[in-house]
FIKOLZA-1660 file (N, C-alpha, C; in steps of 0.1 Angstrom, whole numbers, plus 5000, padded with zeros to 4 digits):
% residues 176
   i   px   py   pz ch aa at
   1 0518 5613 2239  A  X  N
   1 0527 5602 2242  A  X CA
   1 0520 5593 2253  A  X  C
   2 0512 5604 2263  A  X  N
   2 0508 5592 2269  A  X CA
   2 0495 5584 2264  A  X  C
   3 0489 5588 2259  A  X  N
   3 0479 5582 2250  A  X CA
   3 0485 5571 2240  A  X  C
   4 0496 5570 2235  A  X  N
   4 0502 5558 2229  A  X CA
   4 0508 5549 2242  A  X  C
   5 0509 5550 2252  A  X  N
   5 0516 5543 2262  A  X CA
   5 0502 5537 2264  A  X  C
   6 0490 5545 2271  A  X  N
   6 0477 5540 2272  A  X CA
   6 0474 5527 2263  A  X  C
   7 0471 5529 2254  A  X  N
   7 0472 5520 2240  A  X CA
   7 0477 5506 2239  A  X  C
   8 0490 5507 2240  A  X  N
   8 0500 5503 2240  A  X CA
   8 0499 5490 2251  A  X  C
   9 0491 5496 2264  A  X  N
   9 0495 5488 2275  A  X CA
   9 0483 5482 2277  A  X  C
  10 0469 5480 2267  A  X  N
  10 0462 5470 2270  A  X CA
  10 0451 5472 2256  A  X  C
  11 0458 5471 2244  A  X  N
  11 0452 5472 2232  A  X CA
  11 0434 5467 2231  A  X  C
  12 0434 5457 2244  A  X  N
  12 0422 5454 2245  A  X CA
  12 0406 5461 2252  A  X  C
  13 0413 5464 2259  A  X  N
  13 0407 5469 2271  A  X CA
  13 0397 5480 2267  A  X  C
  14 0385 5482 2268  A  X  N
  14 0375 5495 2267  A  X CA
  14 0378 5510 2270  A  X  C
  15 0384 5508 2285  A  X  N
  15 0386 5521 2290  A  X CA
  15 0402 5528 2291  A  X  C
  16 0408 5517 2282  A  X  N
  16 0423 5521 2276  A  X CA
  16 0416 5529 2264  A  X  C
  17 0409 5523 2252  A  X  N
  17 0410 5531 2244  A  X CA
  17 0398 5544 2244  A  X  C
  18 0392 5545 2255  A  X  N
  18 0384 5558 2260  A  X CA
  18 0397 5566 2264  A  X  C
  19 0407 5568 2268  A  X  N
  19 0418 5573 2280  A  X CA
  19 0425 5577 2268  A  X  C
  20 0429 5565 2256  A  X  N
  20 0437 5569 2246  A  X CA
  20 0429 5578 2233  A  X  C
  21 0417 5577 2234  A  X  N
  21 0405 5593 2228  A  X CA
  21 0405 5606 2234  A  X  C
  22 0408 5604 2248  A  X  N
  22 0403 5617 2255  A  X CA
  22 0422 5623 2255  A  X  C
  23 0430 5616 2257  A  X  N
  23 0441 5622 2261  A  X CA
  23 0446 5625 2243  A  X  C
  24 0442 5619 2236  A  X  N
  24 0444 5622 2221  A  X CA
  24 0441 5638 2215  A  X  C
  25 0427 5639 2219  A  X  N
  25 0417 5651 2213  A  X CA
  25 0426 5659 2226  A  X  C
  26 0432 5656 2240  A  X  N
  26 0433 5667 2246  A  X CA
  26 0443 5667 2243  A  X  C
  27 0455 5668 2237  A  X  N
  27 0469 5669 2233  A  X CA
  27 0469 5679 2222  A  X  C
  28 0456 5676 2215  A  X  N
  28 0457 5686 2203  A  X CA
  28 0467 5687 2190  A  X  C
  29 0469 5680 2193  A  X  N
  29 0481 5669 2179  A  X CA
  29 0476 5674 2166  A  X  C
  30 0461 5673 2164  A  X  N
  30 0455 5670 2153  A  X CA
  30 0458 5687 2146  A  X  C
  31 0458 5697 2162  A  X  N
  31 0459 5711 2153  A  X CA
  31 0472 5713 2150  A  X  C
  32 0478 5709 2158  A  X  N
  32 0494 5714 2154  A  X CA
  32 0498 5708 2141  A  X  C
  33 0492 5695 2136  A  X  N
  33 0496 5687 2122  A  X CA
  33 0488 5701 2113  A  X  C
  34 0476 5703 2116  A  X  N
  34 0469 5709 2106  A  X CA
  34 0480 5723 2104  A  X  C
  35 0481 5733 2113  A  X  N
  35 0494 5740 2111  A  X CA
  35 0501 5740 2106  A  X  C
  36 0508 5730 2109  A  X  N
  36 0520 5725 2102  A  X CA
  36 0522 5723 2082  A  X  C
  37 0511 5715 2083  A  X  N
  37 0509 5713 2071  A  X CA
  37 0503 5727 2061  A  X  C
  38 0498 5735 2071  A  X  N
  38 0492 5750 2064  A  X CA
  38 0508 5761 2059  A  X  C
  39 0516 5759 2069  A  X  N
  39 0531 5766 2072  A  X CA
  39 0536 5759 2061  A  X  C
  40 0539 5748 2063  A  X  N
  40 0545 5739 2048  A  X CA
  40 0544 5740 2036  A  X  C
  41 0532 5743 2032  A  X  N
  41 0522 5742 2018  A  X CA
  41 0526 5754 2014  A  X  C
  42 0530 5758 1999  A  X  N
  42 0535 5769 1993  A  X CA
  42 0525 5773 1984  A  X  C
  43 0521 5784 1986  A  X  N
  43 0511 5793 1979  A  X CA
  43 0513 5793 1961  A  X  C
  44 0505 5791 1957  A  X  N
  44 0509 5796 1937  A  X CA
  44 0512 5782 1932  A  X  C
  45 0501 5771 1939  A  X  N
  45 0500 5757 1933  A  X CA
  45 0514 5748 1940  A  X  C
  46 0528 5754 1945  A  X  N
  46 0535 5747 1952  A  X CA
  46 0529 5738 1964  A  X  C
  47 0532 5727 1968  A  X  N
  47 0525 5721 1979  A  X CA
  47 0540 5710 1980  A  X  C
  48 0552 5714 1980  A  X  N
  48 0560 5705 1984  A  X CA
  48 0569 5709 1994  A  X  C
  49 0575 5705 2005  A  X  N
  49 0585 5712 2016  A  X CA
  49 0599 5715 2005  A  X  C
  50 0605 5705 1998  A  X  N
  50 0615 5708 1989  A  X CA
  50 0618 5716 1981  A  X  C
  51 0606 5717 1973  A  X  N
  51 0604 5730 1968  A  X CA
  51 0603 5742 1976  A  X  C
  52 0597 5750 1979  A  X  N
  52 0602 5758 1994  A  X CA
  52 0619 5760 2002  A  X  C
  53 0622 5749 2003  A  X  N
  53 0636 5745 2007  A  X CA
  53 0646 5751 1992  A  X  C
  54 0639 5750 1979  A  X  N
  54 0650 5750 1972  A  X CA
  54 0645 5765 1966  A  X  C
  55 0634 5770 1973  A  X  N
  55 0635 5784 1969  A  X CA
  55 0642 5794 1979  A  X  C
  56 0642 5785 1993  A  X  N
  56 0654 5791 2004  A  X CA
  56 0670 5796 1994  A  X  C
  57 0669 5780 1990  A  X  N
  57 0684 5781 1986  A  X CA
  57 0688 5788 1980  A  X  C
  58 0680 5790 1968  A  X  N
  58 0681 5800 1951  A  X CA
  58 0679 5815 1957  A  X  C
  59 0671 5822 1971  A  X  N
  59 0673 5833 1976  A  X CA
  59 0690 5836 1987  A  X  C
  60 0692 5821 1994  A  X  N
  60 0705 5823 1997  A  X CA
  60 0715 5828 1984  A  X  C
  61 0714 5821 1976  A  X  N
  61 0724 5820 1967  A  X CA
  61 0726 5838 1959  A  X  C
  62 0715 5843 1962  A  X  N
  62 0712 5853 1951  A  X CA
  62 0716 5867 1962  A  X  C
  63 0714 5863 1975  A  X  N
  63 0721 5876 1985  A  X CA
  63 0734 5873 1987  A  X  C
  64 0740 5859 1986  A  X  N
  64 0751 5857 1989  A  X CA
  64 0765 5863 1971  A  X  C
  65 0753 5862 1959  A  X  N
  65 0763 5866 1946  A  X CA
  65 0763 5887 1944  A  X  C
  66 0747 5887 1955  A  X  N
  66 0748 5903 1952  A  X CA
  66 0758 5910 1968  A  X  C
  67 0758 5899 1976  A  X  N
  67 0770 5904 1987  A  X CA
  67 0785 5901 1977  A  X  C
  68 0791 5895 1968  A  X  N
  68 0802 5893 1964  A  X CA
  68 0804 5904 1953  A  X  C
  69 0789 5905 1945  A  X  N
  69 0792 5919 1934  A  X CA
  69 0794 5930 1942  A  X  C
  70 0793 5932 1956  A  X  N
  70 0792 5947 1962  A  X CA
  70 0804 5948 1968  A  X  C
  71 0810 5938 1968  A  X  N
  71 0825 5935 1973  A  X CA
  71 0834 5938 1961  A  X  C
  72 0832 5931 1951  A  X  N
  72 0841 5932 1939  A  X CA
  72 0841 5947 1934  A  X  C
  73 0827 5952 1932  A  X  N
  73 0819 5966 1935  A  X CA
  73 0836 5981 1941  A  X  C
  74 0832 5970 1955  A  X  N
  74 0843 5982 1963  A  X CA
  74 0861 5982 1957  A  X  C
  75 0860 5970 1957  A  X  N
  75 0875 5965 1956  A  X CA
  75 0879 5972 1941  A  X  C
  76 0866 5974 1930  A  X  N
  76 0871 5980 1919  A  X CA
  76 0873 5993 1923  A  X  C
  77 0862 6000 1930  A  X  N
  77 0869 6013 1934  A  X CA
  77 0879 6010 1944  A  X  C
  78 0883 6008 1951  A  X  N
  78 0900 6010 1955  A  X CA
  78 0907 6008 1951  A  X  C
  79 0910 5999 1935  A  X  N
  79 0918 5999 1926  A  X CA
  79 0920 6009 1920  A  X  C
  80 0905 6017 1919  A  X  N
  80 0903 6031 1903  A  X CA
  80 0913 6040 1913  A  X  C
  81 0911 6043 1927  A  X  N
  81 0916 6051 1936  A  X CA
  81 0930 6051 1932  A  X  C
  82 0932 6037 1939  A  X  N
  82 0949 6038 1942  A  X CA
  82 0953 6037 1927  A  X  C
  83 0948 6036 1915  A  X  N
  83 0955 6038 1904  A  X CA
  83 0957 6052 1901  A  X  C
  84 0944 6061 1904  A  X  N
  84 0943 6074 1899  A  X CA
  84 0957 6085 1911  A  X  C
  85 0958 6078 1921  A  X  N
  85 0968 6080 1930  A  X CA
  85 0981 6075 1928  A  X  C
  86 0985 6069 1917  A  X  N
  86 0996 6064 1913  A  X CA
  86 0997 6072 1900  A  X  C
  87 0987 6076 1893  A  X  N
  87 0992 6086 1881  A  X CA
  87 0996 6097 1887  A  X  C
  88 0987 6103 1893  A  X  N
  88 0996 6115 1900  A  X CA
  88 1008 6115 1905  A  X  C
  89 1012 6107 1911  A  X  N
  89 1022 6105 1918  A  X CA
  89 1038 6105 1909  A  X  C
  90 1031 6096 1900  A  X  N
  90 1038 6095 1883  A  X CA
  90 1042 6108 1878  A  X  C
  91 1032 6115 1874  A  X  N
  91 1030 6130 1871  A  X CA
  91 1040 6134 1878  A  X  C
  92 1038 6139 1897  A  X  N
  92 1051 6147 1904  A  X CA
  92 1062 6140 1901  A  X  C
  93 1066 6126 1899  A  X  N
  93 1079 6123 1899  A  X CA
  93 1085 6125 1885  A  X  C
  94 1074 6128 1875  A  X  N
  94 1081 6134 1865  A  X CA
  94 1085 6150 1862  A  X  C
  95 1077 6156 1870  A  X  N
  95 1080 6171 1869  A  X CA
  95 1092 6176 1878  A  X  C
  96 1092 6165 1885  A  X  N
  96 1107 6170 1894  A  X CA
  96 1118 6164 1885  A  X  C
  97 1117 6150 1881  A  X  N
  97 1128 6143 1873  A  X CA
  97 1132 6157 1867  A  X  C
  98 1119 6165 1856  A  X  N
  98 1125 6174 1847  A  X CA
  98 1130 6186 1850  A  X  C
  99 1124 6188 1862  A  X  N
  99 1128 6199 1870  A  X CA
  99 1146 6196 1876  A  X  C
 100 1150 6187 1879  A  X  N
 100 1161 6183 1884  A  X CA
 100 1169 6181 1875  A  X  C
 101 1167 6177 1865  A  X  N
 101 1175 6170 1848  A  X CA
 101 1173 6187 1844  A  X  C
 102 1168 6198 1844  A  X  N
 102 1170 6202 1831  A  X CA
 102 1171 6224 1841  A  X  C
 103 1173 6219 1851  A  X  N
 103 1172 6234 1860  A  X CA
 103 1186 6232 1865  A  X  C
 104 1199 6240 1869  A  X  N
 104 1211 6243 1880  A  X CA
 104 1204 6256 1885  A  X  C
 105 1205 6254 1898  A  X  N
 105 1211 6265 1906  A  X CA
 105 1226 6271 1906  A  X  C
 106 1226 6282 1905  A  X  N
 106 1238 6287 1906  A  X CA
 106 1236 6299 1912  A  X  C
 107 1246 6302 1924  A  X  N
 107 1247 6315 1930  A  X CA
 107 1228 6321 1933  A  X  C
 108 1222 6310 1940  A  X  N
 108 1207 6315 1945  A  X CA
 108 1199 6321 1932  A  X  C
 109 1198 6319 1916  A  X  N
 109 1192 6321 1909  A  X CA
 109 1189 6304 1902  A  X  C
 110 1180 6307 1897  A  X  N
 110 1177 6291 1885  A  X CA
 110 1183 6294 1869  A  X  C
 111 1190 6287 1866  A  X  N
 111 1195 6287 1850  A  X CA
 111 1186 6273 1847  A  X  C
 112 1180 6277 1831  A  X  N
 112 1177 6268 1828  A  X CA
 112 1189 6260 1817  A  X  C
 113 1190 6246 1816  A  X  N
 113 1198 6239 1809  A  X CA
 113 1194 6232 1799  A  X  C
 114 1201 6233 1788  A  X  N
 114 1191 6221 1780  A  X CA
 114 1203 6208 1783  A  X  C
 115 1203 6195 1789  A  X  N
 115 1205 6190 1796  A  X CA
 115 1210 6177 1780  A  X  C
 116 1199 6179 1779  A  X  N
 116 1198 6163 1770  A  X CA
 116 1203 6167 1753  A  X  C
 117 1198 6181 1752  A  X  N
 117 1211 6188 1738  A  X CA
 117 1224 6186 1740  A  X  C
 118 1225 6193 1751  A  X  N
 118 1243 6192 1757  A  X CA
 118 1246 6175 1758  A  X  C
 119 1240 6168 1760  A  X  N
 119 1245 6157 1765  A  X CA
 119 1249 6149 1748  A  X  C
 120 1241 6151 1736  A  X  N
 120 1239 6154 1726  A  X CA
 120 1248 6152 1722  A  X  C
 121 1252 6167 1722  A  X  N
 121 1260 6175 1713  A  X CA
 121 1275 6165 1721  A  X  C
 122 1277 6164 1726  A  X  N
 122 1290 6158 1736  A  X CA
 122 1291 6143 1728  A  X  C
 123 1283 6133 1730  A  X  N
 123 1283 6120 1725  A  X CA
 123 1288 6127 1711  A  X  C
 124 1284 6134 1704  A  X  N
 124 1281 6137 1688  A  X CA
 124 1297 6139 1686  A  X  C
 125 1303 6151 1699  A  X  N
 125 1315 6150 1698  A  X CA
 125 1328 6142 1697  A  X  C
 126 1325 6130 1709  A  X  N
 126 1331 6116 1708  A  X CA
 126 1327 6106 1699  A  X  C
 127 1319 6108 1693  A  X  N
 127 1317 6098 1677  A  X CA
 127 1324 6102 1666  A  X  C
 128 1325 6114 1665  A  X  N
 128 1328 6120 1655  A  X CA
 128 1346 6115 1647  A  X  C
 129 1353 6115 1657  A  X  N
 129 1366 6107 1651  A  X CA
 129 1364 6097 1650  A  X  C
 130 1357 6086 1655  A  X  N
 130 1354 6070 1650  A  X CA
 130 1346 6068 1634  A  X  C
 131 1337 6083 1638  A  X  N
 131 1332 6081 1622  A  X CA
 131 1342 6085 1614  A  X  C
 132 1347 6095 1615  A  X  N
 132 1359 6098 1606  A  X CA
 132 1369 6090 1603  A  X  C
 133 1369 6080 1610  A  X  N
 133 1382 6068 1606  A  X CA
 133 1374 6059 1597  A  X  C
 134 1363 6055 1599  A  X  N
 134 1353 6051 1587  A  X CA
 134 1350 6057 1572  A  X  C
 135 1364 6058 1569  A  X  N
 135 1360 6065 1553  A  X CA
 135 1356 6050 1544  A  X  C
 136 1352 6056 1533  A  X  N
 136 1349 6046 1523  A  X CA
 136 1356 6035 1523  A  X  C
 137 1372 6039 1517  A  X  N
 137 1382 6032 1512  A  X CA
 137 1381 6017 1526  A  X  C
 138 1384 6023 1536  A  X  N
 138 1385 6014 1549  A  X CA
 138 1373 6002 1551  A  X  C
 139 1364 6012 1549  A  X  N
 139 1346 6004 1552  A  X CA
 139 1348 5991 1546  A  X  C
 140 1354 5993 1527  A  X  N
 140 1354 5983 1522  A  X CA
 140 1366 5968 1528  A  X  C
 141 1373 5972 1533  A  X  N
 141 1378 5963 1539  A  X CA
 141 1379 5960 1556  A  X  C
 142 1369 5966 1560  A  X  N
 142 1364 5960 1579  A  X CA
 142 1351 5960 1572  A  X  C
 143 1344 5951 1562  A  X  N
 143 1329 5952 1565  A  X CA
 143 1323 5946 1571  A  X  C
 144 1331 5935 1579  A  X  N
 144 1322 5929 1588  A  X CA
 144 1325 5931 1599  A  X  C
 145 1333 5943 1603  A  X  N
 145 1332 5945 1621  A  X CA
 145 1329 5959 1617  A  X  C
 146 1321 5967 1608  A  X  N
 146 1315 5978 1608  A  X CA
 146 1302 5981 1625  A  X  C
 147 1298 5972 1622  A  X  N
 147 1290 5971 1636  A  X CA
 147 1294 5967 1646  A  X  C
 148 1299 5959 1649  A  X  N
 148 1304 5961 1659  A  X CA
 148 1311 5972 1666  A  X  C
 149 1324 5979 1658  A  X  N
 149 1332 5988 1657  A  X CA
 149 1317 6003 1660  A  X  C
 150 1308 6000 1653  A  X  N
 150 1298 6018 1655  A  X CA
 150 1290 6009 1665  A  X  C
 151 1282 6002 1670  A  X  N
 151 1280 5997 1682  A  X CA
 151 1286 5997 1693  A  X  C
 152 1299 5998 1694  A  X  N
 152 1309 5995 1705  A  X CA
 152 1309 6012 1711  A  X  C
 153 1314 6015 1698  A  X  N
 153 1314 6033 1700  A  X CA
 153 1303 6043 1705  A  X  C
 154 1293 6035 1702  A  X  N
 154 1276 6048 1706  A  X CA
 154 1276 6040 1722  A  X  C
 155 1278 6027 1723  A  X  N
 155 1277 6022 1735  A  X CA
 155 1286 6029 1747  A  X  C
 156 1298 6031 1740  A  X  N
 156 1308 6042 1751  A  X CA
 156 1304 6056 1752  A  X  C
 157 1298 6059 1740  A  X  N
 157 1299 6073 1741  A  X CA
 157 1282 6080 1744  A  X  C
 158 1274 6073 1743  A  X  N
 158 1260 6079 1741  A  X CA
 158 1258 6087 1750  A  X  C
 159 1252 6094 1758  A  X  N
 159 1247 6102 1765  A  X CA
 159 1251 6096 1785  A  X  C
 160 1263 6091 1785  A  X  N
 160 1266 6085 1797  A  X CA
 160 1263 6090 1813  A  X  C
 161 1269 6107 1811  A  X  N
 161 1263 6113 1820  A  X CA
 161 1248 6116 1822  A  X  C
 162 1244 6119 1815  A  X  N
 162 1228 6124 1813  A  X CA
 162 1221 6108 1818  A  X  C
 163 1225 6099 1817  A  X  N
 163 1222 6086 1820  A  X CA
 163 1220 6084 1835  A  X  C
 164 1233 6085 1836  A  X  N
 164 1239 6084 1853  A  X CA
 164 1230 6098 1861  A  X  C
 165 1226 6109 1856  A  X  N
 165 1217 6118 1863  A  X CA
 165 1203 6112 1864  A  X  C
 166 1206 6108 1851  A  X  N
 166 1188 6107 1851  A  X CA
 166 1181 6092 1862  A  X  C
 167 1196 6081 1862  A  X  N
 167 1192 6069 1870  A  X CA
 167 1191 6079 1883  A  X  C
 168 1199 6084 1890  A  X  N
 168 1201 6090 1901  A  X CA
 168 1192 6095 1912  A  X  C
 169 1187 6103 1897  A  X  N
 169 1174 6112 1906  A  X CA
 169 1161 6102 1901  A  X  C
 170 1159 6094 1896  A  X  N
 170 1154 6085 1895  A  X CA
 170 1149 6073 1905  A  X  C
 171 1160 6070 1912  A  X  N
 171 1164 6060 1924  A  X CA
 171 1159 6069 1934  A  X  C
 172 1163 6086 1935  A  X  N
 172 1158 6090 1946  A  X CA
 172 1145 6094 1952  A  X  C
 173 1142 6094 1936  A  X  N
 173 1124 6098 1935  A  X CA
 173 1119 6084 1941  A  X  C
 174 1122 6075 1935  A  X  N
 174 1114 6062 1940  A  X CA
 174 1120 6059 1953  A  X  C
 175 1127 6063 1959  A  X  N
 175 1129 6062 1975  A  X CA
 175 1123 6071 1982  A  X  C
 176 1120 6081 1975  A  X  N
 176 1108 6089 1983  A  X CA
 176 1091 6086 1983  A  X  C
% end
C-alpha cells in the first residue's frame, strides 16, 4: 500500500518509482498471489475457484442427505421398537381380556366358564319365541317388516351382557 501511495504521489519522479520497486519486491505481494493462485487451482485439469466451490457444495449436500438418512435410520428403529412394544402389550391385554371374560373365581378356586356359549345359548333363548311367531302362514303377510321385526329382535337380544363385560374390562385394560 505504501508503494501505491509512493506512486501515486509523484508518478513522475525517478526516486518515487525506485521507492515504489523496492517497497513492492519488499511486501512480497508477488508470493502471496503466486500461493494463492497454487491453493485456488484444482488438481485433475480443474483450474476454476467455482468449480471447487461447487464441489464444496455437492460434499456439503451429501453429509448433510447422509446426516438425514441416519436420522430417518433411527427414527425407523424407534418406530420398529415402540411398535413391537405395542404388540406385546396387545398380546397382555388380550390374555387378561380372556382371562377375565372366560375364568370366575368362586370360593378361592378358578372355574372355568365358557362365557360366550352361555351368552349364546341365552340370546338363542330370547329369539326363539320371536322366531316362533314367524310361521309361514304369518311371513306371507308381514313380508315387508320381516327385517325389521328379526333385526329389531337380534339387536335386543344378542349377546348384551357378554357385551357389556367385554366393553368393561376393555375400558379398564386401556386405562391401565
Amino acid at each position: 500500500m505504501d508503494a501505491i501511495r509512493t506512486i501515486q504521489s509523484d508518478p513522475s519522479s525517478l526516486s518515487a518509482i525506485q521507492r515504489f520497486q523496492a517497497d513492492f519486491v519488499g511486501s512480497q505481494i508477488s508470493g502471496v498471489t503466486t500461493a494463492l493462485q497454487t491453493k485456488l487451482t484444482l488438481k485433475d485439469g480443474f483450474d476454476t475457484v467455482r468449480s471447487k466451490l461447487a464441489q464444496g457444495r455437492i460434499q456439503d449436500v451429501l453429509r448433510w442427505s447422509f446426516a438425514n438418512i441416519h436420522h430417518v435410520r433411527e427414527d425407523l428403529d424407534k418406530a420398529y421398537i415402540n411398535a413391537s412394544c405395542l404388540k406385546e402389550r396387545i398380546e397382555e391385554a388380550q390374555a387378561r381380556v380372556e382371562g377375565e371374560v372366560f375364568t370366575r373365581h368362586e370360593y378361592g378356586h378358578k372355574t372355568v366358564l365358557d362365557e360366550v356359549g352361555e351368552a349364546i345359548k341365552l340370546a338363542e333363548q330370547e329369539m326363539r319365541p320371536v322366531m316362533d311367531r314367524l310361521t309361514w302362514w304369518r311371513m306371507v303377510w308381514r313380508v315387508d317388516e320381516i327385517s325389521s321385526i328379526v333385526g329389531t329382535s337380534v339387536t335386543r337380544t344378542w349377546c348384551r351382557d357378554l357385551e357389556r363385560k367385554v366393553r368393561f374390562i376393555l375400558v379398564i385394560l386401556h386405562g391401565s
